[in-house]
N, C-alpha and C positions, 0 to 999 in steps of 0.2 A: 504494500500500500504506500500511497505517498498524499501528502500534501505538495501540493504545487501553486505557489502564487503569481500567474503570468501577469495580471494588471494587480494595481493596486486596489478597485475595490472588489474582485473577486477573487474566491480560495476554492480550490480544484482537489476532490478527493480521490485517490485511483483505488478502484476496491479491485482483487481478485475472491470472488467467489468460492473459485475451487481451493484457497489455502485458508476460508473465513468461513468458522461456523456461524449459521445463521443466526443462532442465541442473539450474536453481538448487535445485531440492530436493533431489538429491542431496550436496548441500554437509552438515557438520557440524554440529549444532546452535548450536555457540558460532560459527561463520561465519555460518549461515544468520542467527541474529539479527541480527550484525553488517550483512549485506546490508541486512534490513529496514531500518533505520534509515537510511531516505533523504529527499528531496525528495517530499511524497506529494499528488498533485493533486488540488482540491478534486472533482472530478468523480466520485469515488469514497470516499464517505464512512461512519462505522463509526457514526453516529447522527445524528438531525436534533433536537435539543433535550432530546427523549424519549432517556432512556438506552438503555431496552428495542430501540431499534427500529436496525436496520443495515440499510444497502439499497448497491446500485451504479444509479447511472446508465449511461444508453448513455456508455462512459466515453470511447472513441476516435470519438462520434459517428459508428460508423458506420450506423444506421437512420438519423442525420437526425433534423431537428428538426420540430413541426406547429405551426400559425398558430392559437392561440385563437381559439375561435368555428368553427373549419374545422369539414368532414365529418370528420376522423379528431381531431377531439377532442369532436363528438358523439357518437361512436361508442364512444372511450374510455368515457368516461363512462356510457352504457348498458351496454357491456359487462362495467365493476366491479358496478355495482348487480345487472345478476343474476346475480353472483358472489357478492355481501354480500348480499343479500336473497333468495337461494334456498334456501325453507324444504323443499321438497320431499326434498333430499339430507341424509341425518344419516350419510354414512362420510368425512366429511371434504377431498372431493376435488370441488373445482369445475373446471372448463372451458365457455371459450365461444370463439366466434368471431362479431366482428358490423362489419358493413359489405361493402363490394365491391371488388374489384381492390386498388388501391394505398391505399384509404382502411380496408381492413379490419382490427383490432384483434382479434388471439387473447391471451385471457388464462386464466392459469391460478391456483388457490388452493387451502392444503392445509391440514390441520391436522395436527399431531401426534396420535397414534393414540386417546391417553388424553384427548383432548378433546372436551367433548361438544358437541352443535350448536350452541345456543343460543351458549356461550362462542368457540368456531368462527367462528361468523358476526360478533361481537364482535370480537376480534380482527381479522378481514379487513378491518371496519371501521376499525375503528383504521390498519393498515395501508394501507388507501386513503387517509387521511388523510394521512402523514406522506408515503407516497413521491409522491402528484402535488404534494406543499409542496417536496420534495425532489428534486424533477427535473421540474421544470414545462420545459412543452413538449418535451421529451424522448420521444421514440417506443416508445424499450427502457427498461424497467426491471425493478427487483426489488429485496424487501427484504424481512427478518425483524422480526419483532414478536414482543413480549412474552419474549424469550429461546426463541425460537423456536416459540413454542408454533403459529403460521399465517406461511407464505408468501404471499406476491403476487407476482406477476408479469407480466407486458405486452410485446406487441411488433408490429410490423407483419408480422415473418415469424411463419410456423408454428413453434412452440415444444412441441406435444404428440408424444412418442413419442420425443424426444431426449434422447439420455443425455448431459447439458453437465457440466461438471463444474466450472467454472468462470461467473464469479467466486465468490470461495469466500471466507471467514474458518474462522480458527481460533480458538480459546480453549483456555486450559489453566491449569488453579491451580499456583503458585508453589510450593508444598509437596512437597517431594517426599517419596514411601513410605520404609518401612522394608523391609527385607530388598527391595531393588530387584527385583535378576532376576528373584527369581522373583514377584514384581509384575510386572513386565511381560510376564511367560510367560502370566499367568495372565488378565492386560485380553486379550492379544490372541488368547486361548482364549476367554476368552467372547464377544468380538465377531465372531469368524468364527465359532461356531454358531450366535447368532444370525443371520450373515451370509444361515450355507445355509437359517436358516428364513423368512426374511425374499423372498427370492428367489421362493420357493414362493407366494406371497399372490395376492391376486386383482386383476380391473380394481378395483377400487374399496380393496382397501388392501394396502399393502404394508410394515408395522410389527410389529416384534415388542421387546420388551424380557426382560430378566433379570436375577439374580444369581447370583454365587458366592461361596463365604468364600475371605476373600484369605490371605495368609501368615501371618498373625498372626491370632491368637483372636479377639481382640477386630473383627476388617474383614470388613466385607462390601462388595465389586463389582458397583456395579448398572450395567447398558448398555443401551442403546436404539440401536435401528438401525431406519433406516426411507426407502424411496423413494418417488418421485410412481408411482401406479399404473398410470400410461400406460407406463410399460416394462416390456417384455419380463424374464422373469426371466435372462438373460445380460449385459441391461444392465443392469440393478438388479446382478448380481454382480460387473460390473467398475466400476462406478460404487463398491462399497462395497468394494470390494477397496484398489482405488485409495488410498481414505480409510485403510482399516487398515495400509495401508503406511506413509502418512504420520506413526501416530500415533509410530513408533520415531523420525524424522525431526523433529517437533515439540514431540512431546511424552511422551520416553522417561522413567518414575522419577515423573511426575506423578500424583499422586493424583487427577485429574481433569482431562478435555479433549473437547473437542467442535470436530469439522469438519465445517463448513455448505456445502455446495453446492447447488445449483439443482435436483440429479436425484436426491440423496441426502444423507443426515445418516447421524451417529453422536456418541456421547457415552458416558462413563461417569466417575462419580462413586464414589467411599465415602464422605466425611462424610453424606449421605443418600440415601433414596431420592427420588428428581426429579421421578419419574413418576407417576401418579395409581395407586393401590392396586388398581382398578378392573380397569386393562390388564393384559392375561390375559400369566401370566409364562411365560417358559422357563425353569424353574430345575432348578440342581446342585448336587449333593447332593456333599458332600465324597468 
């Protein structure tokens, strides 16, 4: 795990799931930080130079590691390319599978909803860069780019139609609301309706965003919620349920926070809107 502070008013939590009993989320928030603040192994890093970009390696090694030059790191390699190079797709959801038996590489790449192809496949780009610099020879990976604008992904097992939830990061701005409660009545009202609509969406996307006015006159609540399109909408709801649970647990009274996992994301901001004007809203009306 790490804390990571890229701006000054936000603090960036990187959880690995697989080495974190669950118990600990149910801890306090001033314990839970406390916890964080431990020995945090390099295998599991919150960026590779590029601040934008956060990824986990296979962190307890368990896929194993492959030999440069081998069959499963030709296969890598062809497998990202027509992930970043396939112009064919403009709903932001790549998958492939390439190789045989034990040398076969399933990879998966997504964009967030409000991104268009062109920028899409740019990012993925980018994102193949930093995560094979960032977990060379490594069999499993994954990693966000651009403040999550595209996923990458990689591995020798089958990865499509699982709802992972983990390895996961957090983020959330230091600031905290005015009139609390009913701020945080009000984040975790707009992100379960977005939840149930979100749910609904199809093989190819499953994003939705919004707003509501917050407490005070002057705020507005914007949220985005969004999963890989390969689940099922049960997993897509327990996947983002999950997440909303968390936000009371990480990040209760914040004017802003976002939880990254592998099968689902969510976020909401008020100092702006995040998201491209484009992406078709779900809005409420006071």
């Amino acid at each position: 795990m790490l804390i990571h502070m890229s701006k000054p008013s936000i603090i960036r939590l990187i959880v690995s799931l697989s080495t974190i009993n669950m118990s600990i989320l149910s801890l306090s928030p001033l314990s839970f930080l406390f916890l964080i603040i431990i020995l945090f192994t390099s295998k599991a890093k919150a960026d590779n130079n590029d601040q934008k970009f956060h990824y986990f390696c296979d962190q307890n090694n368990d896929r194993g590691n492959y030999i440069t030059g081998s069959a499963y790191d030709n296969n890598l390699k062809f497998a990202i390319m027509h992930l970043t190079y396939n112009s064919k797709i403009d709903y932001g959801f790549y998958n492939t599978n390439y190789g045989q038996n034990n040398d076969t590489v399933n990879a998966i790449g997504i964009c967030r909803g409000d991104i268009n192809p062109q920028d899409c496949r740019k990012c993925l780009i980018g994102s193949k860069f930093n995560l094979t610099q960032a977990c060379p020879n490594k069999k499993e990976a994954i990693g966000w780019y651009e403040d999550e604008k595209c996923m990458l992904r990689y591995s020798d097992r089958s990865i499509m139609g699982l709802n992972e939830i983990g390895p996961a990061y957090f983020a959330w701005n230091l600031n905290n609301a005015t009139m609390a409660d009913q701020f945080n009545i009000l984040v975790k009202q707009l992100l379960n309706d977005l939840r149930s609509k979100a749910i609904n969406g199809d093989s190819h996307r499953k994003y939705v965003v919004g707003k509501m006015p917050g407490p005070s006159s002057d705020q507005t609540i914007y949220g985005l919620v969004q999963c890989t399109p390969d689940l099922s909408g049960p997993q897509c709801d327990d996947c983002l349920l999950q997440s909303i649970a968390e936000v009371s647990r990480c990040c209760s009274n914040r004017i802003g926070a976002r939880i990254i996992r592998p099968s689902c994301n969510l976020r909401f901001e008020t100092s702006y809107q995040f998201y491209q004007p484009k992406a078709k809203l779900a809005s409420h009306l006071p």
